[in-house]
VOGU-3710 file (C-alpha; in Angstrom, 3 decimals, decimal comma):
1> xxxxxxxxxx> 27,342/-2,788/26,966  27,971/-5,018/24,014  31,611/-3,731/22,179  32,693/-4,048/18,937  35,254/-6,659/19,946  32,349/-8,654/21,704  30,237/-9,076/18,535  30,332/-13,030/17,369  32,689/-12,989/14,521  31,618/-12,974/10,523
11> xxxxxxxxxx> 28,417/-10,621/12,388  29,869/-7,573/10,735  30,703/-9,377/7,354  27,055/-10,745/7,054  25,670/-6,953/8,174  28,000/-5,441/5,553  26,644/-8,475/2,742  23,197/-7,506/3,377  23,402/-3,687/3,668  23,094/-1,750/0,445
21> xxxxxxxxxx> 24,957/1,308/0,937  23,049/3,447/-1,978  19,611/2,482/-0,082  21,597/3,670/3,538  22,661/6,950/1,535  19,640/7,673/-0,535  18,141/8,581/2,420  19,856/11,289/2,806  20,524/12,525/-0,889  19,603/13,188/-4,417
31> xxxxxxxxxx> 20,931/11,086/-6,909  22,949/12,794/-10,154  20,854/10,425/-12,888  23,129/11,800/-15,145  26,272/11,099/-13,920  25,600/7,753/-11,816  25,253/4,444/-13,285  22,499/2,183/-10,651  23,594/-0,873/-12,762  27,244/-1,255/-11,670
41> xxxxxxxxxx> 26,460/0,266/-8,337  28,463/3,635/-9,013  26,431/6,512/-7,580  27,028/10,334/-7,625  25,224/13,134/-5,521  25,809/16,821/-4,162  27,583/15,740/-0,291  25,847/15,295/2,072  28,362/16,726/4,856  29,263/20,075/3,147
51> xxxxxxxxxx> 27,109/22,828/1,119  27,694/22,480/-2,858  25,935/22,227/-6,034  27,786/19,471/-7,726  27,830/15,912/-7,494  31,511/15,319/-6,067  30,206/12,328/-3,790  31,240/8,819/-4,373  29,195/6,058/-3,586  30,727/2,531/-4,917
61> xxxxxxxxxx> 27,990/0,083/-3,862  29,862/-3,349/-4,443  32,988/-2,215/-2,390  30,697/-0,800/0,141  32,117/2,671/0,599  31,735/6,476/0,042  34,226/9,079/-0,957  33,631/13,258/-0,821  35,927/14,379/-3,489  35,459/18,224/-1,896
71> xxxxxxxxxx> 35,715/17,297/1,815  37,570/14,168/1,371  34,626/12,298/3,500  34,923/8,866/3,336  33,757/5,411/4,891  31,189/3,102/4,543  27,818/2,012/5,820  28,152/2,024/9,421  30,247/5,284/9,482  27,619/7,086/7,398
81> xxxxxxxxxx> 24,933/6,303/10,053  27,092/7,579/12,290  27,605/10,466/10,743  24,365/11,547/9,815  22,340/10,389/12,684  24,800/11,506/15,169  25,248/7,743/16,951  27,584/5,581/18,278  29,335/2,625/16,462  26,979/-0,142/18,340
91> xxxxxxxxxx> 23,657/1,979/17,973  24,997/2,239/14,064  24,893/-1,106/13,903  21,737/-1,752/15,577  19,677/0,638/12,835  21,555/-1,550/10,079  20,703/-4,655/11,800  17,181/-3,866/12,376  17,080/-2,880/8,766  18,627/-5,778/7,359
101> xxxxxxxxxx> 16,366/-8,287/9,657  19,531/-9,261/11,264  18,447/-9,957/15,280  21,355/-8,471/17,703  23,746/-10,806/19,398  23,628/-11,561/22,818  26,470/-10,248/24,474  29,531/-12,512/23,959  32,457/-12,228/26,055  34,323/-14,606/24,225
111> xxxxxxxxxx> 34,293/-13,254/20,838  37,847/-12,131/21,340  38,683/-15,720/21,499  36,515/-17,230/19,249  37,872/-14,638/16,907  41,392/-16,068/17,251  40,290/-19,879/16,859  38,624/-18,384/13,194  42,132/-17,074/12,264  43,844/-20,353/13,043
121> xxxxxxxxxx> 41,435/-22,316/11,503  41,706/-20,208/8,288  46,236/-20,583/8,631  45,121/-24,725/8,870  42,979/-24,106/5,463  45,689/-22,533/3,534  48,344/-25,064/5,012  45,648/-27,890/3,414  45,664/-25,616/0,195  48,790/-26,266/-0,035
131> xxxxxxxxxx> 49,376/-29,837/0,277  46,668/-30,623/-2,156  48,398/-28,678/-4,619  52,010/-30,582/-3,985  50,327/-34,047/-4,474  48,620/-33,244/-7,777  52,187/-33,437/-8,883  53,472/-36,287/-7,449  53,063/-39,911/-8,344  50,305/-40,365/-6,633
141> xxxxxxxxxx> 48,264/-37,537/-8,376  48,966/-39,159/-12,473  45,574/-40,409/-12,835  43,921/-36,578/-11,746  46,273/-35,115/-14,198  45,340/-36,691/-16,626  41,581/-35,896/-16,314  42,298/-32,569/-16,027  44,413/-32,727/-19,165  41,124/-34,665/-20,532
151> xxxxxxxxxx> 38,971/-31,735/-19,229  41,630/-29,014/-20,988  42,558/-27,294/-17,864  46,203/-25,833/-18,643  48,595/-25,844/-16,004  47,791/-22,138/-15,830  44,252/-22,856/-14,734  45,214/-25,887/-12,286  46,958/-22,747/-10,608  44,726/-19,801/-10,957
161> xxxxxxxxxx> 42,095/-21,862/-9,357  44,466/-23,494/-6,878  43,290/-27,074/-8,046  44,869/-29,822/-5,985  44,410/-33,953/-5,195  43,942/-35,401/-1,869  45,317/-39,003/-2,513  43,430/-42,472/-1,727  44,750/-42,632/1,681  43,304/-42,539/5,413
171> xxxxxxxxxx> 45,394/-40,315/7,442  47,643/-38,638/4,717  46,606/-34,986/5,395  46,058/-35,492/9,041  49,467/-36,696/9,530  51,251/-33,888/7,263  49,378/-30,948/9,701  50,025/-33,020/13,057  53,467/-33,024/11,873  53,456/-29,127/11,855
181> xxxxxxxxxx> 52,767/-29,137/15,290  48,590/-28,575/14,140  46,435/-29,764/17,242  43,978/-32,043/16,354  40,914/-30,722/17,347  41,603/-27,852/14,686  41,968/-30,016/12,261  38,811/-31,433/12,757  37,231/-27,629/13,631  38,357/-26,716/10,303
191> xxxxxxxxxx> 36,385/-30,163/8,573  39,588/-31,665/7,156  39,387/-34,568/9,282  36,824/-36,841/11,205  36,912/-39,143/14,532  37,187/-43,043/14,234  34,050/-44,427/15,238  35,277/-47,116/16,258  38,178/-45,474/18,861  40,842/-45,450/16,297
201> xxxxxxxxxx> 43,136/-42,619/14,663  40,966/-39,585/12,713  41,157/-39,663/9,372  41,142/-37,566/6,180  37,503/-36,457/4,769  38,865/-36,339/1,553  40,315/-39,444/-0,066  41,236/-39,715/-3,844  40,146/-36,775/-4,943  40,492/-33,487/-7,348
211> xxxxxxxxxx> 40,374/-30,504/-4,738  39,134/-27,508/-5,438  39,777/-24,700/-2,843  36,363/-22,659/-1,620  37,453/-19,108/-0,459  34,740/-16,220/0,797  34,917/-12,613/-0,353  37,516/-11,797/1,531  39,920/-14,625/-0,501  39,913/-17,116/2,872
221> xxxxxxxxxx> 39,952/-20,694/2,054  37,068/-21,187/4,231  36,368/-25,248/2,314  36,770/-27,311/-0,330  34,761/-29,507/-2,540  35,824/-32,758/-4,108  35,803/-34,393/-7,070  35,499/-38,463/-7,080  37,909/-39,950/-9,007  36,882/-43,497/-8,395
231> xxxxxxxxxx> 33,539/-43,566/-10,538  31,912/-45,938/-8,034  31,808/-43,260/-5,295  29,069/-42,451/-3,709  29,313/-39,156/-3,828  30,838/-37,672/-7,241  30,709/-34,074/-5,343  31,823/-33,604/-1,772  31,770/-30,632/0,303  33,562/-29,977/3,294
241> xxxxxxxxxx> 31,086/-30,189/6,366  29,905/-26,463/7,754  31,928/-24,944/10,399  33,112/-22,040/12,419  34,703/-21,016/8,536  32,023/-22,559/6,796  28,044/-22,412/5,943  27,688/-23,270/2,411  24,037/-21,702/2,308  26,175/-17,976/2,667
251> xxxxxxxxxx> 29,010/-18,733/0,318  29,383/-18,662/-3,681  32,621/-20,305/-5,486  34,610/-17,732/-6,588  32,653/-14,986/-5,304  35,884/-12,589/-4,974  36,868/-12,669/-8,412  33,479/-12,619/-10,151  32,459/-9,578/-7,222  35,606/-8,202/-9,166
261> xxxxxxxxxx> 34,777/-8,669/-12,943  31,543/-7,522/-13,065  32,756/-4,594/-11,158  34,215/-4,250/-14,205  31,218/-4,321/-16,109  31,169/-8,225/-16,922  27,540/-10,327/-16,670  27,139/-11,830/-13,053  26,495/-15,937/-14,464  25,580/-18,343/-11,870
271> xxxxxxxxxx> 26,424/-21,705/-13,069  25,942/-25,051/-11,160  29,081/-26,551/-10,837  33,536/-25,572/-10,085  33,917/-27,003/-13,991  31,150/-24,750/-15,112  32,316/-21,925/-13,338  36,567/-22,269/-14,595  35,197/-23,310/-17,694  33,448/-19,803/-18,152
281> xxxxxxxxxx> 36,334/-17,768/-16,091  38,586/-19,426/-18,994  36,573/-18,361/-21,627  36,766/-14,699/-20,740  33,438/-14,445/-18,034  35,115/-14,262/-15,328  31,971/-13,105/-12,922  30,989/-17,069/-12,933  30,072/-18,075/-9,657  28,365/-21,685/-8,630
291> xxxxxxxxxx> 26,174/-22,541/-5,162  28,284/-24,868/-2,810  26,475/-28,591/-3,933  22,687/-27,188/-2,758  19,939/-25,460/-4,239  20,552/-21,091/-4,156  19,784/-20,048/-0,940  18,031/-16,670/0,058  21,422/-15,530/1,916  23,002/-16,293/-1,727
301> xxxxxxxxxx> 20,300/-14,519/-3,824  21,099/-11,321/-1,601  25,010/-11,954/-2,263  24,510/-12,006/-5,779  22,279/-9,034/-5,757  24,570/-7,410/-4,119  26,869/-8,144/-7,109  24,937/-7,480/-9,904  21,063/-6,205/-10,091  20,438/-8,997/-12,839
311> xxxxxxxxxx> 22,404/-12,136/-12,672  21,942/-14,608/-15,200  21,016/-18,396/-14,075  22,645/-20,431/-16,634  20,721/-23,912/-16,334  21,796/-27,116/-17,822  19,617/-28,114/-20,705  18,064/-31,147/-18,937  14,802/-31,630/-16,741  17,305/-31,185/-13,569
321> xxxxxxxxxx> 18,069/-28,050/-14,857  15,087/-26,599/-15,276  13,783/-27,956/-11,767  16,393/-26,072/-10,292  15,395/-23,341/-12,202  11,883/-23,320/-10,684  13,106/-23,622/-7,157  15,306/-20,228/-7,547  12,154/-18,662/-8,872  9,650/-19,485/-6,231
331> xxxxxxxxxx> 12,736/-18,570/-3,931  13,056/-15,026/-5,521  9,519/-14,147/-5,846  8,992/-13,041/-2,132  12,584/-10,935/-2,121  12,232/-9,106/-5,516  13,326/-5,445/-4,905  13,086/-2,339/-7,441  15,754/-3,488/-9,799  16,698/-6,328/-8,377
341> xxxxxxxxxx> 15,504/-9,412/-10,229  17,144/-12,242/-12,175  17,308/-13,660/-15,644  17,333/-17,494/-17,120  19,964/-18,527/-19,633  18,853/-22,600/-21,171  22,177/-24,636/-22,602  21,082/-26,769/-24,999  19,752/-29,564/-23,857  22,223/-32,504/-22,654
351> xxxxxxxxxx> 24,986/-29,822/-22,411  26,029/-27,704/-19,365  28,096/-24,415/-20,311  31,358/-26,891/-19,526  30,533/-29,041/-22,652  29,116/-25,935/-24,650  32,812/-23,931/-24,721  34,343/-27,339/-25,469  32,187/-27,956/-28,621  30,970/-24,516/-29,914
361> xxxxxxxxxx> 33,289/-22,061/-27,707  33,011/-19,418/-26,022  30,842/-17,544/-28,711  27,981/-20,044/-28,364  27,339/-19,822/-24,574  27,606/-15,663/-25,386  25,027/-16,263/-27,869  22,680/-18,552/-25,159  23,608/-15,475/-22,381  22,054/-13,067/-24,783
371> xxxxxxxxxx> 19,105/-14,746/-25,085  18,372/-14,823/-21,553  14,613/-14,645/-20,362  13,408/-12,418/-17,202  12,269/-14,415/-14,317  8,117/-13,791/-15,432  8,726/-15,358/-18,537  10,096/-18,739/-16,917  7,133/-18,575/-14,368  4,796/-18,108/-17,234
381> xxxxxxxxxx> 6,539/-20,950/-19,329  6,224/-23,338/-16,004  2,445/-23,337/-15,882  1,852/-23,959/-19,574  4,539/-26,262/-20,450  2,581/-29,539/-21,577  -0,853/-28,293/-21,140  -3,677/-27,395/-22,933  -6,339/-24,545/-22,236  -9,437/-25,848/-24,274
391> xxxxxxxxxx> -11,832/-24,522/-21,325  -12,757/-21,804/-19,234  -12,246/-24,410/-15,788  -8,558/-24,709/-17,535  -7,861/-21,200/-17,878  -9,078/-20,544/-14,860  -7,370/-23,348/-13,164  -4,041/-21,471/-14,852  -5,203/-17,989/-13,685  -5,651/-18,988/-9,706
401> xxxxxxxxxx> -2,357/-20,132/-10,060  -0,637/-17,074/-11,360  -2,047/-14,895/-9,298  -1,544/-17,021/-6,234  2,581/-16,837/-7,117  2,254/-12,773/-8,035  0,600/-12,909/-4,371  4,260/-13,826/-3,318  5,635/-10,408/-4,389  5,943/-8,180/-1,768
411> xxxxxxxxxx> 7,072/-5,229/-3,296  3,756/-3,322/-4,856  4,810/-1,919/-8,278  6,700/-5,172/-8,807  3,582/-7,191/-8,057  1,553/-4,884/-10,564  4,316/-5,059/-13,311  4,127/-9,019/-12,942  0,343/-8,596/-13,469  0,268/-6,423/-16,133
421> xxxxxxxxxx> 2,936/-9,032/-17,886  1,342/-11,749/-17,343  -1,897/-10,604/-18,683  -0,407/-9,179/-21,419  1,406/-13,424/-21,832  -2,592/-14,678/-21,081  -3,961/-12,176/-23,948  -1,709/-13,547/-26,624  -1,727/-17,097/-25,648  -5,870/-17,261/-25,579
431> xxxxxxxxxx> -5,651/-14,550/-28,866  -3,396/-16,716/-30,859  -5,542/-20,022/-29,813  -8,993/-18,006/-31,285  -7,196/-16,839/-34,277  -5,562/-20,452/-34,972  -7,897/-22,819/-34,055  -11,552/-21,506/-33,183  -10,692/-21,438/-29,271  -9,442/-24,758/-29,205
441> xxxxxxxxxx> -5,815/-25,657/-26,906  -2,598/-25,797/-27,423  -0,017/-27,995/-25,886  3,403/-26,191/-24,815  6,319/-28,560/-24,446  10,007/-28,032/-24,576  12,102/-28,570/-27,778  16,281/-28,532/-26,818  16,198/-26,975/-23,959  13,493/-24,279/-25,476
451> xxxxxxxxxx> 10,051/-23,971/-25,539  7,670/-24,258/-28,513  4,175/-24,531/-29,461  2,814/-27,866/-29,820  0,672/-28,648/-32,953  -2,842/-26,604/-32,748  -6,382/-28,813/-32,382  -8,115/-27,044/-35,214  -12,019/-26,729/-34,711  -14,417/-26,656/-37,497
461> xxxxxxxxxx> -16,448/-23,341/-36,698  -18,791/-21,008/-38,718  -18,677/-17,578/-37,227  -17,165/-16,234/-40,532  -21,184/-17,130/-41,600  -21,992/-14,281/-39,856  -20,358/-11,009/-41,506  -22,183/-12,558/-44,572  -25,662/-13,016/-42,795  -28,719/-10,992/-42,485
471> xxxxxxxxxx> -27,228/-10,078/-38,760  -24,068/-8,198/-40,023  -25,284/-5,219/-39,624  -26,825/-5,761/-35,486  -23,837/-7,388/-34,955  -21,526/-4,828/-35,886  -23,723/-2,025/-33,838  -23,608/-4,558/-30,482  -19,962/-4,604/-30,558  -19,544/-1,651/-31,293
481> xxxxxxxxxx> -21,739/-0,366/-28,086  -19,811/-3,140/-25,755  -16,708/-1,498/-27,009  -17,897/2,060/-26,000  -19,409/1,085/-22,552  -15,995/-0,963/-21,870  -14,433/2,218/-22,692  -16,379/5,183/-20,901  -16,685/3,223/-17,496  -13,898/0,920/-17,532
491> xxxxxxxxxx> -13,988/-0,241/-14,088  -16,618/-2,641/-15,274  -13,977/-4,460/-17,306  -12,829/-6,565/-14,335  -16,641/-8,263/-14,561  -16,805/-8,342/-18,672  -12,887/-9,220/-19,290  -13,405/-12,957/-20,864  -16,420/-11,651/-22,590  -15,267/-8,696/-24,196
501> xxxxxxxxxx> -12,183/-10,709/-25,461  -13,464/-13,289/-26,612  -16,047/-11,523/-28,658  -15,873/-11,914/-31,945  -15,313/-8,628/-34,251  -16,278/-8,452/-37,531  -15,107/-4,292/-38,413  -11,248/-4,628/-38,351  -11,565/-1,353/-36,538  -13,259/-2,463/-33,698
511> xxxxxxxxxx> -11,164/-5,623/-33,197  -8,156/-3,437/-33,081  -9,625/-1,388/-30,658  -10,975/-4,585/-28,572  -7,388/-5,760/-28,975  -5,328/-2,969/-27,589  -8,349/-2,050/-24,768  -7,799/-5,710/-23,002  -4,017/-5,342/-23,462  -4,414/-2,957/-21,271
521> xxxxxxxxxx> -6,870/-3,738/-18,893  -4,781/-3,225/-15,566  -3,584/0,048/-17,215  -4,525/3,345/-14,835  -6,428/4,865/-17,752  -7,535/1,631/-20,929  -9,379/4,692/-22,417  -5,632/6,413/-22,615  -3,881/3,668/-23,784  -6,049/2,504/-26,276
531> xxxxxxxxxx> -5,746/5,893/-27,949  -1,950/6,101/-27,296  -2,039/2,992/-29,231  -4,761/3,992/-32,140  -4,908/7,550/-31,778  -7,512/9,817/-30,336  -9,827/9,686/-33,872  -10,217/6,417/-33,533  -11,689/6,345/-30,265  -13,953/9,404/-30,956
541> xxxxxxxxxx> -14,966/7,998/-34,469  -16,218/4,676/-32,361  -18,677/7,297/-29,465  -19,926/9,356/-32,491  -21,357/6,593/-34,245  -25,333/7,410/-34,016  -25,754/3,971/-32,428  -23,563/4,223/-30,523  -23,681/7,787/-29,443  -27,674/7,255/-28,050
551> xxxxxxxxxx> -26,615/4,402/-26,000  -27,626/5,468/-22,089  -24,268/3,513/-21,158  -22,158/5,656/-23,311  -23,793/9,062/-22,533  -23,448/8,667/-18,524  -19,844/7,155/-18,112  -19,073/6,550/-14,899  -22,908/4,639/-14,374  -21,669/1,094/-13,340
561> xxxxxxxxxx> -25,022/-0,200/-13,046  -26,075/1,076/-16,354  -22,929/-0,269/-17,937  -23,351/-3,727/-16,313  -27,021/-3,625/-17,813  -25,899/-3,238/-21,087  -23,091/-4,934/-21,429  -25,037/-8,242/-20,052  -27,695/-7,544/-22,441  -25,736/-7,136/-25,628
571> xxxxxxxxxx> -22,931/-9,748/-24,528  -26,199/-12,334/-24,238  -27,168/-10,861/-27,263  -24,377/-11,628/-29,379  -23,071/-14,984/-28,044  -26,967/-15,934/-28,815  -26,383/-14,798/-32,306  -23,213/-16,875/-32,643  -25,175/-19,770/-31,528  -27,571/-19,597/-33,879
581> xxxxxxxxxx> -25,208/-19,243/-36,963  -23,396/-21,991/-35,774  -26,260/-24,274/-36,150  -27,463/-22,966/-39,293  -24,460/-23,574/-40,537  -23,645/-27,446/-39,031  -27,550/-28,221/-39,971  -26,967/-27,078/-43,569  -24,036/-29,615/-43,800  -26,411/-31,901/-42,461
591> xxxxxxxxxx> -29,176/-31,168/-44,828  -26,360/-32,212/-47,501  -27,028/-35,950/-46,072  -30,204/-36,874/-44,605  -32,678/-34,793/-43,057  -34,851/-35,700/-40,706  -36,914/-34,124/-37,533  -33,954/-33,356/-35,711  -32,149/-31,268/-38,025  -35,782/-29,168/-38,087
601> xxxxxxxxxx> -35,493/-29,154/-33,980  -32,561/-28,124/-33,956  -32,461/-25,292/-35,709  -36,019/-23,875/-34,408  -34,614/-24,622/-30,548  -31,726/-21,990/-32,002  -34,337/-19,637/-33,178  -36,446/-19,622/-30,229  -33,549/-18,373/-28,353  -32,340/-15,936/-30,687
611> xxxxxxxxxx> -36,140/-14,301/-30,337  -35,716/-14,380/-26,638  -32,824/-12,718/-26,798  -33,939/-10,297/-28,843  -37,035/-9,642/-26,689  -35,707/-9,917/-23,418  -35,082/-6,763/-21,226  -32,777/-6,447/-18,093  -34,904/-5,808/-15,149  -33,596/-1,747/-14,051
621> xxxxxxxxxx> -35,248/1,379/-13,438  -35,952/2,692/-17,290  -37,588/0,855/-20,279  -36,080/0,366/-23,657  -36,678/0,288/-27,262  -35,063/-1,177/-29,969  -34,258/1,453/-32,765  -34,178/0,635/-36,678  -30,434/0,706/-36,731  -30,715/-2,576/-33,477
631> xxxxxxxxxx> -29,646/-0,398/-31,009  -31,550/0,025/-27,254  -32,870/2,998/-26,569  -34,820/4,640/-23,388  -38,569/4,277/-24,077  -39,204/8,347/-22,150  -35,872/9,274/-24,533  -37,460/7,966/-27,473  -40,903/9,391/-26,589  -39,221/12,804/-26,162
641> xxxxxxxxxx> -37,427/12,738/-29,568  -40,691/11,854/-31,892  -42,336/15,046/-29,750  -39,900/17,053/-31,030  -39,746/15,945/-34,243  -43,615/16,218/-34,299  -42,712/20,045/-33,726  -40,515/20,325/-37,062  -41,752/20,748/-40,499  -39,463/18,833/-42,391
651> xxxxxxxxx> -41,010/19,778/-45,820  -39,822/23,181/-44,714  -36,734/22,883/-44,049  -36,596/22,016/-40,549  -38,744/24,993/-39,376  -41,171/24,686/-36,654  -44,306/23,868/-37,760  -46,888/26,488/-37,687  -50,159/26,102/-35,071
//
């Protein structure tokens, strides 16, 4: 039976780093909303292990523990499941594994001592910590003192952030922890030094460089990373190699002290560089972490969630930047959580946050943190930026893609809320391009490290011709009857959604209510919303219109056959009525010049459709009529009406005639 002492070691830091104690605990209780605060991870509830009716449990989610201020209960994750589901330590730790995705260990029966090489590689770290920091102030270390000086880094930050210089030399730090009696192989073990390939004495890994201690949550020096100093290096950035210590995809820099400040209520900011990250910890936001010199990692998304529900992604205002920026959100989309997301924070462009607090201070970068965009936005931005939507294949080409990245999402009410904010982004994009420029495109491109809108392609178009025309009047009554079909039986909308909003509305009243009813499309209830919006009068002054209110579609909501019939009809009805004032109107420009034959074809090729239109009838089970207002109406409905009206003497006020 595997032991607690035989589990590989960092296994129960990584379990603890994954678990979220309020999800292990909200199992079992009922949160005080009043008194607990889900942002900062400080959680209240009536205890669990005694009988009482206020909330005098603890639960502080970023140090991972629980406290009973009545029956003095405490412990954390793995003691909880204990408790409550009456297990052993190792069985504990198997439901939190299994939770967490986290496969058991094989048995290991030489944990203890793999334990103990872990220790003494972490004593040969610190001992390197050290050293680095003695040179910086010797001779040797002049020219990395005075870039720092260069860089404004007081003497107070070289030694809050323990920075330190490994001088140009081959074997300087081996031979300083030899001569402490350090055997070589840990030296090596911890990634401080490397074998001669060709048979001769190790040597350092770092040579002539700034040093800049790495240390995990629990404040080990587990690496470093180093800054060139000779400009024709290679590498400008070097890590230390991953080890026993080390795996840079499960490590942030200076993840103790930020875990600490926004504990404190500070914004979680996860810059891309050490200089960005002491840069902001000098300014005053000192929960600045940085990835260790790769791309964010899953394993570091869940750290910093485990931080903060919303940390900020400060990107450099370059295209580098912004790449990066896309590769964190295709990473997040699959592990979004209820509260758990992530916001974007653009520099201006050609500045990191380093170069901002230099030039504007610390007020600036404040001022580009507060303007911070949620992770939909940025995916949104990503598939417009530099494009133009001019045609249905382009929109469509735009909408396969967006919903192929919402697909990612596996949590469902996330997924649905990316949906409905997306379409809501769609809506005003293809809105704003009718309203501006006839339905033309528009081309997105970045301006500083923002976005903007690109000049608009205006279109000459003549559908204003048409609340002028002879057609006003059937025009207003068809959308007026889309509207009301779209409304009563709204599953149909899924079919009619380009149609309906690109139709063009000339009652202010109806293109309100067209507006606000595709806004909310996706809603549970459009009908609902759309009067939330506009109020319940104007929804029930649009069915009690007599045109409306006769309309079979209307009177049997629910009929999605019916509905589909009519809205095809009128839809056809009205875009063929569009057509035909737009050539009207072009041919009367071209009557202006020189008419000849084709100008005459034209425009009777636009009629003839218009009367086909006009005459043509969905094939379905009943018969219609048009009335004198343009509306359809049952041919047996209509039939029955003038019978009863036959039956009234109208010159008698409304009696019943006499036989």
């Amino acid at each position: 039976m595997m032991t607690a002492m035989s589990l590989p070691p960092g296994f129960l830091d990584e379990l603890r780093s994954r678990t979220s104690l309020t999800q292990v605990v909200g199992r079992k209780v009922m949160w005080d909303q009043r008194k607990s605060n889900q942002g900062k991870g400080d959680m209240w509830a009536p205890c669990p292990f005694h009988h009482e009716k206020t909330a005098s449990f603890h639960v502080d989610d970023r140090k991972g523990f629980y406290y009973c201020f009545g029956c003095h209960a405490k412990g954390d994750a793995i003691g909880f499941v204990q408790e409550t589901e009456n297990v052993g330590f190792m069985e504990a730790i198997r439901i939190l594994a299994d939770e967490a995705g986290m496969p058991m260990p094989e048995r290991d029966p030489q944990a203890q001592q793999k334990a103990d090489k872990r220790t003494q590689l972490a004593e040969v770290m610190e001992i390197a910590v050290q050293h680095y920091r003695l040179m910086l102030n010797t001779g040797a270390g002049g020219a990395a003192r005075d870039y720092l000086d260069r860089r404004k880094l007081t003497q107070q930050t070289r030694d809050r952030f323990e920075i330190g210089f490994a001088p140009d030399g081959w074997q300087g730090l081996w031979d300083h922890l030899t001569g402490k009696g350090v055997e070589p192989e840990l030296i090596i073990g911890a990634g401080l030094g490397k074998p001669s390939s060709k048979g001769g004495k190790p040597y350092d890994v770092f040579r002539n460089r700034i040093m800049f201690p790495i240390r995990d949550a629990r404040g080990r020096c587990v690496a470093f990373g180093g800054r060139a100093m000779d400009p024709n290096d290679n590498a400008k950035y070097l890590n230390s190699p991953e080890t026993e210590l080390f795996d840079k995809g499960r490590n942030l820099y200076h993840h103790g002290p930020a875990r600490e400040a926004a504990g404190k209520g500070q914004p979680l900011v996860v810059a891309e560089g050490y200089m960005d990250v002491i840069a902001l910890a000098e300014a005053g936001f000192g929960a600045s972490v940085a990835p260790l010199g790769t791309a964010v990692t899953d394993n570091q998304l869940q750290l910093l969630w485990r931080i903060s529900d919303e940390p900020i992604i400060a990107l450099d205002g370059d295209k580098a930047g912004i790449r990066a920026a896309m590769r964190v959100v295709d990473l997040a989309l699959p592990l979004l959580e209820a509260g758990k997301s992530l916001r974007f924070a653009v520099m201006p462009e050609g500045q990191d946050p380093d170069d901002l607090i230099r030039a504007k201070g610390p007020s600036a970068v404040q001022k580009v943190l507060d303007q911070a965009v949620p992770m939909v936005s940025l995916l949104w931005r990503r598939e417009i930026e530099g494009k133009v939507f001019d045609s249905p294949e382009r929109k469509a080409a735009l909408d396969k893609t967006l919903r192929e990245k919402i697909k990612l999402i596996k949590d469902p009410s996330i997924r649905q809320h990316y949906g409905d904010a997306i379409k809501d982004l769609r809506w005003q994009l293809f809105r704003g391009q009718r309203n501006n420029s006839g339905g033309g495109g528009r081309t997105f491109k970045r301006d500083g490290g923002r976005w903007k809108t690109g000049p608009i392609v205006q279109e000459h178009t003549k559908a204003s011709m048409l609340a002028g025309g002879q057609g006003a009047v059937e025009h207003r009554v068809r959308e007026a009857v889309v509207l009301a079909v779209a409304l009563v039986t709204p599953e149909v909308l899924d079919d009619f959604d380009y149609a309906i909003e690109t139709m063009d509305c000339l009652s202010d009243d109806t293109a309100r209510i067209r507006d606000v009813l595709m806004r909310n499309a996706n809603s549970p209830d459009p009908r609902a919303a759309v009067e939330a919006a506009l109020g319940h009068e104007a929804v029930e002054n649009l069915l009690r219109q007599p045109y409306v209110a006769i309309t079979p579609a209307v009177r049997n909501p629910g009929d999605m056959e019916l509905a589909r019939l009519t809205l095809t009809e009128e839809l056809a009805k009205l875009k063929t009525e569009r057509g035909l004032t737009a050539e009207i109107a072009e041919a009367e420009e071209d009557l202006q010049g020189v008419a000849d034959e084709a100008v005459t074809w034209r425009l009777g090729q636009a009629a003839e459709a218009r009367n086909n239109a006009l005459l043509s009838r969905q094939e379905d089970n009943a018969d219609y009529a048009v009335g004198d207002n343009g509306a359809s109406i049952d041919k047996d409905e209509r039939a029955a009406l003038d019978a009863l009206r036959d039956t009234i003497d109208f010159t008698r006020g409304g009696r019943p005639r006499r036989n």
